[in-house]
C-alpha positions, 0 to 999 in steps of 0.5 A: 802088912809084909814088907818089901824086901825083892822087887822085879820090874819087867821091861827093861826100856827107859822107864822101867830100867830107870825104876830099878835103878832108883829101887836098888838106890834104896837098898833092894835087890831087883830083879830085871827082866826083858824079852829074849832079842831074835838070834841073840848069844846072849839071852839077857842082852837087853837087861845087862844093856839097859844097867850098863846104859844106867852106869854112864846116865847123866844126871846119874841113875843110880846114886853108887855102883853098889846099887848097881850090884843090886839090879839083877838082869834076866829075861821073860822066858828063863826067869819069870820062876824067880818072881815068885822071891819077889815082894812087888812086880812092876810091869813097864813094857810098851803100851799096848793092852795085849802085850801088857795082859798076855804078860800079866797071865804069865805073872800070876802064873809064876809069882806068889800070892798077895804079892803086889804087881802094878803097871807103870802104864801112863794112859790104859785104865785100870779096868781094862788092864784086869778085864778077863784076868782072875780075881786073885790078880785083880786083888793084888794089882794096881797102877804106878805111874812113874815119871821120868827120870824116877830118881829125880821125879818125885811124883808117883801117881796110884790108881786102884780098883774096886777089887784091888786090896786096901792093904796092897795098895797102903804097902806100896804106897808106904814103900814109895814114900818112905824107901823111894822118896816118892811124892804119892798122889791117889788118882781115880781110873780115868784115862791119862790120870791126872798128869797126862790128861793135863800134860799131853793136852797142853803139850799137843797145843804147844806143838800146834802152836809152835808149828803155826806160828814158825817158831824153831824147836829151840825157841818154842822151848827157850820161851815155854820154859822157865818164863813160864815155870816149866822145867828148862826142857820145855815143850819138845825138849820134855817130848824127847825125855818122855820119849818120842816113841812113846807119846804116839802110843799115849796119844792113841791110848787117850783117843780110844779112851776119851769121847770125841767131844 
């Protein structure tokens, strides 16, 4: 089994910042990549942003500064040729299935075979992220589905498919567990997996809920809260931090997915 010795994470948004950070937190140099911003100076502008948004994070993303030096900023249009150093490439970019496989085809085109690479995606199932790429992708990909924030979060859920190599998949999750401290749950490719298909049909009764009886944002969260063994953050305080921009996506994606009864 090769080891883990570089990692890239392209998309460098709240989630896939925070994977780097919490990967260079155990000593690996990661390589982190976003799109080129229209009309910007500076071609990395978004990836530089996201680690200096990471130095001054509360509860704090990266356990030193030196894990900071470790975290390399790039774009998708100058430095996808250095993909090819990289033992594991995570994909955490919006959630959108054409964006996602436009990127996965240039990935395949730049990185080195039998290298891992996976998406961070919280709803698309597997079988559609893979549907028309080569075989040869289809072998080394898998799903990682971190939760926010990845330094504290412990679970990490694994989905793999028919095509995907068992030896892919055991050195990713022996990664996670031993360098990530990551609690690994395998799951089957179903959409949402298994926290989200619970948690966003909880979290959207929540909200109806809360809606229908008047209650202010604060004490929907103060009663669904520690009364009820949920995290202090509650009901929107949890939507805020999974991210108010992400959960229309997430939503959609389960609603295209699951059947209407």
């Amino acid at each position: 089994m090769n080891e883990i010795k570089k990692v890239a994470v392209i998309g460098a948004g709240v989630m896939g910042a925070g994977i780097a950070a919490h990967v260079a937190n155990a000593g690996i140099p990661v390589l982190l990549l976003d799109i080129v911003p229209e009309g910007a100076t500076n071609r990395n502008a978004i990836a530089e942003g996201a680690i200096a948004r990471l130095l001054k994070a509360d509860p704090a993303a990266f356990m030193s500064k030196a894990a900071a030096k470790l975290v390399t900023p790039g774009n998708t249009e100058d430095h996808l040729d250095q993909l090819a150093s990289c033992d594991w490439i995570v994909e955490a970019v919006i959630e959108r299935l054409d964006i996602k496989q436009a990127l996965y085809a240039k990935i395949e085109a730049a990185r080195t075979p039998g290298s891992a690479v996976s998406s961070n995606t919280s709803t698309i199932p597997l079988g559609d992220l893979t549907a028309g790429l080569p075989e040869s992708f289809a072998r080394d990909f898998l799903i990682t589905h971190f939760f926010n924030p990845p330094r504290y979060m412990r679970l990490l859920e694994v989905v793999a498919g028919p095509k995907t190599d068992p030896a892919t998949v055991a050195k990713v999750s022996a990664f996670a567990d031993v360098k990530l401290g990551k609690t690994v749950v395998t799951c089957k490719d179903t959409p949402g997996f298994i926290a989200n298909r619970l948690g966003t049909f909880w979290l959207n009764l929540a909200v109806g809920e809360a809606i229908e009886t008047g209650l202010k944002v604060e004490e929907a969260d103060a009663v669904m809260g520690r009364p009820f063994g949920i995290p202090k953050t509650g009901i929107f305080g949890l939507l805020d931090l999974v991210g108010l921009d992400l959960m229309p996506h997430v939503q959609g994606s389960l609603e295209r997915a699951l059947p209407k009864s």
